[in-house]
N, C-alpha and C positions, 0 to 999 in steps of 0.2 A: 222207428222207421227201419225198415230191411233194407240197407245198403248192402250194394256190392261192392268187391275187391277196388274197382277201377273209381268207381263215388270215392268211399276212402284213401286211395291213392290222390286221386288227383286234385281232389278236393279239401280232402279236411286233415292231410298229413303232411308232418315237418312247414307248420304254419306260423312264419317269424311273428304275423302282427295280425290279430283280430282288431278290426272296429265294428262298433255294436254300432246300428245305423248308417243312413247313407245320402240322409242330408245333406245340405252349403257343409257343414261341420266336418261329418265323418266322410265326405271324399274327398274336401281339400287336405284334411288330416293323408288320407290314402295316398294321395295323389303325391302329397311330399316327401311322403316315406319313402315312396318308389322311386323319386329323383334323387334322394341321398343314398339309397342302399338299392338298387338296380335289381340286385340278384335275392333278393329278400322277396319272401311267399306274404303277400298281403292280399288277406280276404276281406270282407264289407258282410256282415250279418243284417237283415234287414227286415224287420217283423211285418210290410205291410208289400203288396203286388208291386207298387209305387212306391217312392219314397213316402214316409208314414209323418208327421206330425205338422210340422210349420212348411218345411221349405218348399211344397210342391201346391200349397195351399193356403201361401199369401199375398198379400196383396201387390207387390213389386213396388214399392218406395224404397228410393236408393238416395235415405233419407238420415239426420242424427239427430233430433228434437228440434220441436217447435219453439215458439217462444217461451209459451207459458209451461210448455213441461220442462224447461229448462230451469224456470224460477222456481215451479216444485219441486224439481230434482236439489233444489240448491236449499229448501226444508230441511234437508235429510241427509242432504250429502257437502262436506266442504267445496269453495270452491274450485282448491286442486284437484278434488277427485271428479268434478264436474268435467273442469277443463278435460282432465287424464283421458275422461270418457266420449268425450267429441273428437277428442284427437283419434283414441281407439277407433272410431266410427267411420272418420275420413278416411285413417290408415287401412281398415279393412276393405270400405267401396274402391280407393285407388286399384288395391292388390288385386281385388275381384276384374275388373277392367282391364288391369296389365295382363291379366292370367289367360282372360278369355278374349278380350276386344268389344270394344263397346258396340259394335256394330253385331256382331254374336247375341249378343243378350238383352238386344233389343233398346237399349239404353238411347233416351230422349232426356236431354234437359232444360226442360217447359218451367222450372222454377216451381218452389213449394209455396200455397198460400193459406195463415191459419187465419179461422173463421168465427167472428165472436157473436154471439147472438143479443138478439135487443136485452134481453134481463142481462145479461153480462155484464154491467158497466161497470163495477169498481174490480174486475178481472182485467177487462178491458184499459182502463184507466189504470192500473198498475202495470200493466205489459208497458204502453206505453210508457210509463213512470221512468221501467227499470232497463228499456228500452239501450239507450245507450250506455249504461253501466256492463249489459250480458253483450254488446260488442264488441267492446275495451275488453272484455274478458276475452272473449273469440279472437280477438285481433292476430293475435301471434299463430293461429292455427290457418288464416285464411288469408291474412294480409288485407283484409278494406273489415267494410261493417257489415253485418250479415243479414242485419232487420233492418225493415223498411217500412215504408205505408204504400197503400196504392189504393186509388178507388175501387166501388165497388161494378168494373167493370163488365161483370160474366152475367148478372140479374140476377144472382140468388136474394131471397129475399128473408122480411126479418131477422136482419144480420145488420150490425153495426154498417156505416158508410165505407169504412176503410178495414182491408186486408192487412193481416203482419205479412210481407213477403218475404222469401227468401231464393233471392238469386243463388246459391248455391244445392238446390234438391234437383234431383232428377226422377223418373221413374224407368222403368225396364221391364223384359219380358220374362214371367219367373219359367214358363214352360220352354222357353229360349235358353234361358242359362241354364236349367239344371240338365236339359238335353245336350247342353256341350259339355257341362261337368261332366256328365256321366260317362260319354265318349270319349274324351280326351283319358279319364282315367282307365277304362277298360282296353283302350289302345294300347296302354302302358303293362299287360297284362293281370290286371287287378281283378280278382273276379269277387262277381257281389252271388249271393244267394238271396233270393225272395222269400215272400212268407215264413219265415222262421224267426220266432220270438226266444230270445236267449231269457232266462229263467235263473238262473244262481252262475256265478260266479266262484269258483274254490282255488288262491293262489298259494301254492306250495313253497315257495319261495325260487323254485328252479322255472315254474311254468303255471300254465294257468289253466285250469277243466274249466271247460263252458260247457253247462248244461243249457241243452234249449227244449222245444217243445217236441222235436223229429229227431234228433240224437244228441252225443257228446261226442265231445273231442277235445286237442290240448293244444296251445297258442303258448307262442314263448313270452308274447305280450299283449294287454287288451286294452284297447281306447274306449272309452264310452262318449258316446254323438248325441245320444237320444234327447238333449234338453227337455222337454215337456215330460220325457215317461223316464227321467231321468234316477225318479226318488226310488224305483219299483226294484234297480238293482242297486243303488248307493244308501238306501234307506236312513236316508236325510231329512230335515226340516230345511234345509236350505234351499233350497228347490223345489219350487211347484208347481202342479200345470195350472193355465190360464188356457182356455179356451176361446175361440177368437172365431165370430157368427160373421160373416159374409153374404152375399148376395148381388147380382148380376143381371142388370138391364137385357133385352133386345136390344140388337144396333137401334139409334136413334138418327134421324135424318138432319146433317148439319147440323150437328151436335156443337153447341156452343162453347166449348171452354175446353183447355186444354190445361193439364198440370197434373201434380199433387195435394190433397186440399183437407187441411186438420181444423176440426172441430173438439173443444173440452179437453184441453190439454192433449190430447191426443188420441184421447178413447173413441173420438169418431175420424175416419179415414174415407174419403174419398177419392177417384183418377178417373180418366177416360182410360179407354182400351180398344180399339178397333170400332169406334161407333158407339160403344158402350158405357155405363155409368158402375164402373165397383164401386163396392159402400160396405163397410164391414164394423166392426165393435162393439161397442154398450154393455161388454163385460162388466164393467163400472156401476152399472144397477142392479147384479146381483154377483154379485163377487161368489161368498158364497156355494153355489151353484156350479158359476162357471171354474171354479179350482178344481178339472176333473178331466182324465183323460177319453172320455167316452165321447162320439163324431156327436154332432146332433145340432139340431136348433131348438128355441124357447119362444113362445109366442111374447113376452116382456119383449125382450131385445128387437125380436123379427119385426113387432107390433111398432118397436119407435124408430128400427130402421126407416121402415114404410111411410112413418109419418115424416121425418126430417125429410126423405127422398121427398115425399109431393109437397111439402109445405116451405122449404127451403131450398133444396137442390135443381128440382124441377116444376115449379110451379106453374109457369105455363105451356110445358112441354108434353105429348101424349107419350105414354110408356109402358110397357108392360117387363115384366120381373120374369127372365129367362128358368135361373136356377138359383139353387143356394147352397153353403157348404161350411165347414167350418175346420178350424185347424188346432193343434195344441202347441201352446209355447212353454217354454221352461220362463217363471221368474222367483223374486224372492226380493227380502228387504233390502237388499242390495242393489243399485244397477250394475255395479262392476261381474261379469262371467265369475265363474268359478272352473277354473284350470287350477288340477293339481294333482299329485302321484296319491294314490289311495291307498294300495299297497305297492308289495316288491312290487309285482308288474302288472297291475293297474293303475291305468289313468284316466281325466276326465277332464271332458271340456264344453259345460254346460251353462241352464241358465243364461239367456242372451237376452232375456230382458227385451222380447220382444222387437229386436233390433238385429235378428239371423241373417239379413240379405249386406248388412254394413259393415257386421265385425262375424259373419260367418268363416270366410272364406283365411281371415286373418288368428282365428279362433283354432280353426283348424292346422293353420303351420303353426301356431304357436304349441299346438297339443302334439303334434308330430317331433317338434324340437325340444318337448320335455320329456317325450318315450326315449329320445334317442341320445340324451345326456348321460 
């Protein structure tokens, strides 16, 4: 790229802190830096027009597990580190809230409700089982019980009689918050660059070349945000993308139901929206496949959206299907993030496990406070 003098002055010179992306992640990462160190040059590199992977193209659950992904999560994981990770969860949606204001970000809380279908029943029949055991666990992070029952008030149909409720989910507006994110942090003089895909990383020990796709330059420190295309500069197994298939009603008239609303441990997502019906996931039937940072839909997934939407969510509703999209998350055998110094002065704070709107914002000052140890 032929830059000029005043480009390389004002832009890519005596550069305290790079962050690679400009996600929930890598501007609360920015935005903390600049309240600890004021006079400190923080840029935002950002490989896509828009914010590029999950944050600007998910579904807005301002949510920390459902029932039964709670009891899967607890497969695989003890359950201190269950606990650790619901706590993580709250602790992040509070901060988010404090930071911007819930009336900012659109924030409604209509309560989360998961959805078990007729063949479900010894799923079914174990949620309930362990029902008040994963309360008694939650107890110290919320003070009452968290699950519940409730009829099946809203008329979806082929679904068990009763909902797991949960009085404490909410949902939000994602093009609400990340438009205030963004603001608040370019207020603070932060400046982001667009379409620029950073490429190799070389840390000297004194500072750091970032090679990207339109030039280089040198940053005294570099955060990596990008979760889903995270593996591309950290060249890890620990991280990987999951791509996440969406889709978007027409306004619908008196639209019945208001919330959150989890199906299959959580691989299916349902909310209203302004009249609307979002409905996204079914990575779960081709895993596979979807471990891949490339946009796109698959007719598997789009085909069993379609179908859950008219044979469960909407059955006797008319509807037609606006748009569709899709987004990339960082995950990995873990649910707990991965925050940690990679070299002298890199760092990283990825992997979110599909949970970037709850423990983004908390992911980010926690990556800003281990650059700045």
């Amino acid at each position: 790229m032929n830059l000029s003098y005043w480009e390389r002055k004002s832009w890519l010179t005596n550069t305290s802190y790079t962050i690679v992306g400009s996600g929930i992640v890598g501007l609360s990462c920015a935005l903390y830096l600049k309240r600890k160190y004021p006079k400190a040059t923080v840029l935002i590199i950002e490989q896509g027009v828009m914010p590029q992977g999950a944050s600007t193209k998910n579904a807005g659950f301002a949510c920390f597990g459902s029932l039964s992904e709670i009891l899967d999560d607890l497969k695989h994981h003890t359950e201190e580190e269950v606990l650790a990770l619901v706590k993580q969860r709250v602790s992040g949606l509070n901060l988010l809230k404090q930071t911007l204001g819930e009336e900012t970000i659109g924030y409604k809380h209509y309560g989360g409700y998961e959805l078990f279908m007729q063949s479900e029943t010894d799923t079914f029949v174990n949620c309930l089982d362990q029902r008040d055991t994963i309360n008694k666990l939650l107890y110290p992070v919320f003070n009452a019980p968290v699950f519940s029952l409730k009829e099946n008030s809203f008329g979806f149909k082929t679904i068990k009689n009763n909902y797991v409720y949960n009085a404490f989910e909410g949902q939000l507006d994602t093009g609400k918050l990340m438009t205030a994110l963004l603001q608040k942090v370019q207020s603070l003089g932060i400046k982001i660059l667009n379409n620029v895909t950073v490429e190799a990383l070389s840390d000297s020990g004194n500072s750091v070349q970032i090679q990207t796709n339109r030039f280089t330059f040198d940053s005294q420190k570099v955060c990596i945000a990008t979760n889903g295309f995270a593996s591309q500069l950290l060249h890890t197994e620990h991280v990987k993308p999951a791509r996440a298939q969406v889709l978007i009603t027409k306004p619908i008239s008196n639209l019945h139901f208001k919330g959150t609303f989890h199906i299959d441990k959580g691989y299916y997502y349902f909310r209203n929206i302004n009249n609307r019906v979002l409905f996204g996931g079914g990575r779960h039937l081709d895993f596979k496949t979807e471990e891949t940072t490339e946009f796109g839909q698959t007719p598997v997934i789009q085909n069993k959206l379609e179908e859950l939407l008219r044979t469960v969510i909407l059955p006797t509703t008319p509807y037609e299907i606006d748009y569709r999209w899709s987004g990339i998350m960082g995950v990995g055998n873990k649910k707990k993030p991965m925050l940690k110094q990679v070299s002298n002065n890199v760092y990283c704070g990825v992997r979110l496990g599909g949970m970037g709107i709850a423990i983004g914002s908390l992911i980010g000052k926690e990556l800003a406070d281990l650059t700045t140890r």
